[in-house]
Structure formats: structure tokens, C-alpha cells
C-alpha positions as CSV (number, residue, x, y, z in Angstrom):
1,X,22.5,-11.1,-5.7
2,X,23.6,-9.7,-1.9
3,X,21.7,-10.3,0.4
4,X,20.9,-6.1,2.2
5,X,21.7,-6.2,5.6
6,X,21.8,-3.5,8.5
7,X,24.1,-4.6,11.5
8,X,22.9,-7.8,10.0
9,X,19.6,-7.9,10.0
10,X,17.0,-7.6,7.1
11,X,15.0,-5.1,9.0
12,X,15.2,-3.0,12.0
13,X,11.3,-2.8,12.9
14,X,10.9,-6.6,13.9
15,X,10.7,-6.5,17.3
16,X,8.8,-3.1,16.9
17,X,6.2,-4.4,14.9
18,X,5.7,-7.8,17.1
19,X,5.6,-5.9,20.1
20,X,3.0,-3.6,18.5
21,X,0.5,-6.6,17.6
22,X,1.1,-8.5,20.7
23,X,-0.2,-4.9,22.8
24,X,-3.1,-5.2,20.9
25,X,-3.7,-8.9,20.9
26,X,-3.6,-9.5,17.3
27,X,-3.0,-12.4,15.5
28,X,-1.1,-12.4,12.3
29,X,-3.6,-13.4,10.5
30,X,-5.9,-10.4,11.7
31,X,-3.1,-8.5,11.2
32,X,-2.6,-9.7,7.3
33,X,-6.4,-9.1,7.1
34,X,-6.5,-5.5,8.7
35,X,-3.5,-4.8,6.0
36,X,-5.3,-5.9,3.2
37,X,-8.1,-2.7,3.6
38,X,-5.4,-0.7,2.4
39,X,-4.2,-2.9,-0.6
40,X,-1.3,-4.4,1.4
41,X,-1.4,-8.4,1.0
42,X,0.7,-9.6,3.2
43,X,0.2,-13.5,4.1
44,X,0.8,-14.4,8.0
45,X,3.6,-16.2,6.9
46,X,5.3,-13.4,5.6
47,X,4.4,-10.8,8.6
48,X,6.5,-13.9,10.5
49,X,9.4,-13.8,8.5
50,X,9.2,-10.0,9.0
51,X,8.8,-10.2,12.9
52,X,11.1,-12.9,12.5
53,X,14.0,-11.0,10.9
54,X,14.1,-12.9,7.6
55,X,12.6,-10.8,5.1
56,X,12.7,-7.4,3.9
57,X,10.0,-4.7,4.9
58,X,8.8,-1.9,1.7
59,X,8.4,1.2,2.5
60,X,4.6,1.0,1.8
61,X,4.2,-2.3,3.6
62,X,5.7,-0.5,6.9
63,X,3.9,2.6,6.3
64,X,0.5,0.7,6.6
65,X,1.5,-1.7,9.8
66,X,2.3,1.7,11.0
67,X,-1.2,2.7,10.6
68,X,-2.8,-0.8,11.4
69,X,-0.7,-0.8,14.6
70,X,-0.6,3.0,15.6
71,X,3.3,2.8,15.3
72,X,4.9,6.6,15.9
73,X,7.1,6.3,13.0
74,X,9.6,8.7,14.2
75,X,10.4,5.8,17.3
76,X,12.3,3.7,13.7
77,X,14.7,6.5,13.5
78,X,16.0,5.4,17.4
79,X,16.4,2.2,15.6
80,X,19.3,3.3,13.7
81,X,21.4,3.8,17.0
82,X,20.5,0.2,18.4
């Protein structure tokens, strides 16, 4: 199985996303627990490897960090050009 990359990297929203829970002063574990409200279970360790570049993101599992976080969704599409 191949391994889908973009300009290699597994997702484009890592540093997005960290940057997002550090501004609010969120662990990952708050963050994993915040997620799970809206049927999301994402274990810390996996919100790492996300932040971290190493695993995919779904497009359900970045629409609620995007709520959890209050991400503008429209700043992933300036992503693309990076």
C-alpha cells in the first residue's frame, strides 16, 4: 500500500492545528476530550502524530478540531500554495 503524501507530508494542517491549541492553552489530552463531545475519539497520541506530521487527518476529524479550535477553514486552502 503507498503511503499518500502532499509535498511530502501526510497532512498540511499540522502546524495549523498545534498552533491553534497552543493559543488556547490546551493540552492534547483536553483537546482529545473536547473532540470526543462530538463523537470524534481521537487519543493524544494520535492528535501528536497528527501535529507531528505522521498520520493522516479525515475529513470529519478536521472538521471537528476546526470547531474545537475555532480554525477558519478557508485559511487550509492557503496551505495548498505553501
Amino acid at each position: 500500500m503507498k503511503i499518500k503524501r502532499f509535498n511530502d507530508k501526510r497532512n498540511i494542517v499540522a502546524e495549523l492545528i498545534t498552533d491553534a491549541r497552543e493559543k488556547k492553552n490546551m493540552s492534547r489530552v483536553e483537546l482529545s476530550q473536547k473532540l470526543e463531545l462530538y463523537g470524534i475519539y481521537l487519543h493524544r497520541n494520535e492528535i501528536y502524530r497528527i501535529e507531528n506530521n505522521l498520520a493522516l487527518v479525515k475529513d470529519f476529524e478536521l472538521a471537528a478540531l476546526a470547531k474545537v479550535l475555532d480554525l477558519d477553514l478557508n485559511k487550509i486552502k492557503d496551505l495548498i500554495d505553501s
